[in-house]
C-alpha positions as CSV (number, residue, x, y, z in Angstrom):
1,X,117.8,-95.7,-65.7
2,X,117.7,-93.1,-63.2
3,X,119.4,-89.7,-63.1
4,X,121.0,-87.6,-60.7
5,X,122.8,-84.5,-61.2
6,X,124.3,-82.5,-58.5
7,X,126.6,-78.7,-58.8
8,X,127.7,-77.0,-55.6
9,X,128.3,-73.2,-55.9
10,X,129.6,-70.2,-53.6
11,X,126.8,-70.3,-50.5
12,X,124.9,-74.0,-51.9
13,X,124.2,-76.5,-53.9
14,X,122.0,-77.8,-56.3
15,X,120.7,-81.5,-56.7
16,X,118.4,-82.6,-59.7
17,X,116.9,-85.8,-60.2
18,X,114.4,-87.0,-62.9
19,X,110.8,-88.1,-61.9
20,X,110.5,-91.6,-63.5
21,X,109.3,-94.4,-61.5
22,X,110.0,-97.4,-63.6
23,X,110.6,-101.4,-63.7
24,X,111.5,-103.1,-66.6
25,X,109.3,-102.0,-69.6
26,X,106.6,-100.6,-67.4
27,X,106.4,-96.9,-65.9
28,X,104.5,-96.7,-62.6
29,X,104.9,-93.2,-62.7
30,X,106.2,-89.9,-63.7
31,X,105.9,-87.4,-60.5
32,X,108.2,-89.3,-58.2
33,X,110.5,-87.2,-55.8
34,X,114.2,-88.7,-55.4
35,X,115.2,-85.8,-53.5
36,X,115.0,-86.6,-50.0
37,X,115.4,-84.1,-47.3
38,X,117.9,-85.1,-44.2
39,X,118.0,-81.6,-42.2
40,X,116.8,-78.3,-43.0
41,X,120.0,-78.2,-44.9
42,X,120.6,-81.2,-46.6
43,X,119.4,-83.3,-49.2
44,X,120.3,-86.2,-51.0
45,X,119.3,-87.1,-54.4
46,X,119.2,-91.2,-54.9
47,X,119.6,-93.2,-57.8
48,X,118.0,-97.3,-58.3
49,X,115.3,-99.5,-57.2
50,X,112.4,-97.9,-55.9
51,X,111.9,-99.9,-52.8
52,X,115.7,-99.6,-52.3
53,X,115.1,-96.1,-53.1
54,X,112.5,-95.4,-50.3
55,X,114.0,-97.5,-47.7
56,X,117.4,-96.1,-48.0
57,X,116.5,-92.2,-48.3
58,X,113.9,-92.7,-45.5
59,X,116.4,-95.0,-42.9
60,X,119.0,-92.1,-43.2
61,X,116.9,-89.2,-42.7
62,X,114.8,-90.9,-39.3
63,X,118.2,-91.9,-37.7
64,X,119.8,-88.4,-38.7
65,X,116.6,-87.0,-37.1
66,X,117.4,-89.2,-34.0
67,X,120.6,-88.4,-33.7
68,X,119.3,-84.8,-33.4
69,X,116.3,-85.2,-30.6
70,X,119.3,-87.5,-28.4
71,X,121.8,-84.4,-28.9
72,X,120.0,-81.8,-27.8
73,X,119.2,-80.7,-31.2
74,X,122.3,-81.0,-32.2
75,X,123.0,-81.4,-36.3
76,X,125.2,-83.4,-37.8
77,X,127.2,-81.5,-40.7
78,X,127.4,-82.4,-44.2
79,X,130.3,-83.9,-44.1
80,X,129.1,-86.4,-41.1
81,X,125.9,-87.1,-42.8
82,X,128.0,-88.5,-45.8
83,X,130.1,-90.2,-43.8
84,X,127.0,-92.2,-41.6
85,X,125.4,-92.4,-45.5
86,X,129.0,-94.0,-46.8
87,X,129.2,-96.3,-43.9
88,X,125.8,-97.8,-43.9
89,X,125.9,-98.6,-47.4
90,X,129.4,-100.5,-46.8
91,X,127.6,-102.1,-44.0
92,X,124.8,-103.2,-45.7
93,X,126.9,-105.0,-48.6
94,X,127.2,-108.1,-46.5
95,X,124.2,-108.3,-45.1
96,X,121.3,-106.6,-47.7
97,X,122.9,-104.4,-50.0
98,X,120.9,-101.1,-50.8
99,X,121.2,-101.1,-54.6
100,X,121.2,-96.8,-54.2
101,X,123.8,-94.7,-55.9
102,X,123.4,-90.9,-54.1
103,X,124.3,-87.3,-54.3
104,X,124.6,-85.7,-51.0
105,X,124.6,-81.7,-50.3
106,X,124.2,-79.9,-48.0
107,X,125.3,-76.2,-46.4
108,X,127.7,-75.3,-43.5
109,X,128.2,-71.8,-42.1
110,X,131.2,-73.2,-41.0
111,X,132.1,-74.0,-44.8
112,X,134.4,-71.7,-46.7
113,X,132.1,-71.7,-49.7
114,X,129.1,-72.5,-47.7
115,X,128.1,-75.9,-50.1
116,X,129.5,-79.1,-50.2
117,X,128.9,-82.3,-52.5
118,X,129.2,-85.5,-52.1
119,X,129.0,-88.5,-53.9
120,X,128.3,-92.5,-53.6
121,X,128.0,-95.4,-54.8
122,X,126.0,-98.3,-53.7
123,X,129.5,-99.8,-52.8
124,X,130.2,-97.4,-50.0
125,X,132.9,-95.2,-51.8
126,X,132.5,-91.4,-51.1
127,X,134.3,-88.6,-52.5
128,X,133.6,-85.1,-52.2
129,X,132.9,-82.9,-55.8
130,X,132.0,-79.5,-56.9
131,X,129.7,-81.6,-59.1
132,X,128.5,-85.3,-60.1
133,X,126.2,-87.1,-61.9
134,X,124.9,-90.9,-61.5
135,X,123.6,-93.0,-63.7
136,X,123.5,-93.5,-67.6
137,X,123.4,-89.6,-67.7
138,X,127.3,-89.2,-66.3
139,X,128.1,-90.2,-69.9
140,X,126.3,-87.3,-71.2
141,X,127.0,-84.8,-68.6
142,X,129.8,-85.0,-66.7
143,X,131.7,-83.4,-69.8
144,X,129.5,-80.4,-69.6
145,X,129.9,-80.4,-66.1
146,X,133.5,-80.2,-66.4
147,X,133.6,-77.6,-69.0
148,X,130.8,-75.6,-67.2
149,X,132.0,-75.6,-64.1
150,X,134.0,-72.4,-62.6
151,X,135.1,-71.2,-59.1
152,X,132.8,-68.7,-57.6
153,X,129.6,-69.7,-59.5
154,X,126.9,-68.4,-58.2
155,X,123.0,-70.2,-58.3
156,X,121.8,-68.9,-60.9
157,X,125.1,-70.4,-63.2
158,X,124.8,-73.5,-61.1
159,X,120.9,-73.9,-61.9
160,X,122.2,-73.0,-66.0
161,X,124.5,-75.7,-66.1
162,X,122.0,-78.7,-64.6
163,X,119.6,-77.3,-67.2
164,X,121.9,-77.7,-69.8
165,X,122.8,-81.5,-69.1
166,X,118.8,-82.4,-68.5
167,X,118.4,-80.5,-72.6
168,X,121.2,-83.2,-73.6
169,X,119.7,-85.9,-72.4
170,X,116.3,-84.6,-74.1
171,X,118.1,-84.2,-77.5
172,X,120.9,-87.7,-77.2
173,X,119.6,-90.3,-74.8
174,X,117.3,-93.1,-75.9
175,X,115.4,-93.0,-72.6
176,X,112.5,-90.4,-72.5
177,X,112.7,-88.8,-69.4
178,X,110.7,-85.8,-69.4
179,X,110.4,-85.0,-66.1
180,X,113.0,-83.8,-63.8
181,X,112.9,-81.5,-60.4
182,X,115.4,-79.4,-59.0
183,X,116.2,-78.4,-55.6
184,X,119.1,-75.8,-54.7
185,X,120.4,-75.5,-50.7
186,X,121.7,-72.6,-49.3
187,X,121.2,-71.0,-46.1
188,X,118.1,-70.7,-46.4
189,X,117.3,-74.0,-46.2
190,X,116.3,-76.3,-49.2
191,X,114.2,-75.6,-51.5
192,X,112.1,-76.8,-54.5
193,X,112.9,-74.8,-57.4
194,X,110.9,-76.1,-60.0
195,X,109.8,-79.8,-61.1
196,X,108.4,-81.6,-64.5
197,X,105.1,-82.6,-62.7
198,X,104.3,-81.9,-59.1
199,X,104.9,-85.0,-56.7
200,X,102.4,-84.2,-54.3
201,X,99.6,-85.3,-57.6
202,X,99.6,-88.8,-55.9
């Protein structure tokens, strides 16, 4: 039942994810951050079970961070931080699968637009997007996104147009999720931009 919405944009991207924490008929809770942070300029918003969740999101961001103290400080782009993402998750499907579906972004200076998407499923495909959407919410969105979505957008459009697909869902899907947080990277860095409830209330 979880969503994930991702929208790059000329210098970032923005990844939204709702808040839910849920198993069956039962909500645990309704402040939970599925945004994790790999780098200071990458995220990766995650989609399933939470254990799968928070093992997956938290094995990729230590080794990514290990990679980094045994280079030197050396970062791995966006576009190797998907691909280590893509190929543990084909790994894993013989051994333990990770039941995750992601959206990756992150920024590059080296990057013509400065953002770049990517997105997974728990099967190990990757492709990059200039947007995406997992879970039951791709059947709302991904038509707005496509119709929304223009060359040279800047945040601020970017931010209007994830906005827009979390007020469908309010309005047309049967699931209530109320809660969603959004985090935009850029060169900057990442950061929060706003959320339904704040995670750190644990």
């Amino acid at each position: 039942m979880d969503t994930v919405f991702g929208v790059s944009y000329d210098g970032g991207v923005v990844i939204a994810t709702d808040q839910v924490n849920a198993r069956s008929i039962l909500m645990y809770q309704q402040n939970l951050d599925k945004i994790a942070e790999l780098s200071s300029h990458s995220a990766m918003g995650v989609s399933g079970p939470n254990c799968d969740l928070v093992r997956f999101s938290e094995y990729v961001s230590k080794n990514l961070k290990l990679y980094e103290l045994s280079n030197d400080g050396q970062k791995l782009s966006t576009h190797a931080q998907a691909n280590f993402c893509r190929g543990e998750l084909a790994k894993a499907i013989r051994k333990g699968p990770f039941q995750v579906n992601v959206i990756l972004g992150g920024y590059d200076e080296k990057t013509p637009t400065g953002g770049s998407l990517y997105v997974m499923d728990y099967f190990g495909s990757c492709t990059k997007a200039k947007y995406g959407a997992q879970g039951y919410a791709s059947n709302f969105c991904l038509s707005i996104m496509d119709r929304s979505w223009t060359e040279g957008l800047n945040e601020d459009q970017a931010v209007d147009i994830v906005e827009h697909c979390i007020k469908e869902l309010e309005m047309r899907f049967l699931i209530n999720q109320k809660n969603f947080i959004i985090k935009v990277i850029d060169k900057e860095g990442v950061k929060t931009l706003k959320f339904g409830s704040d995670p750190a209330d644990n």
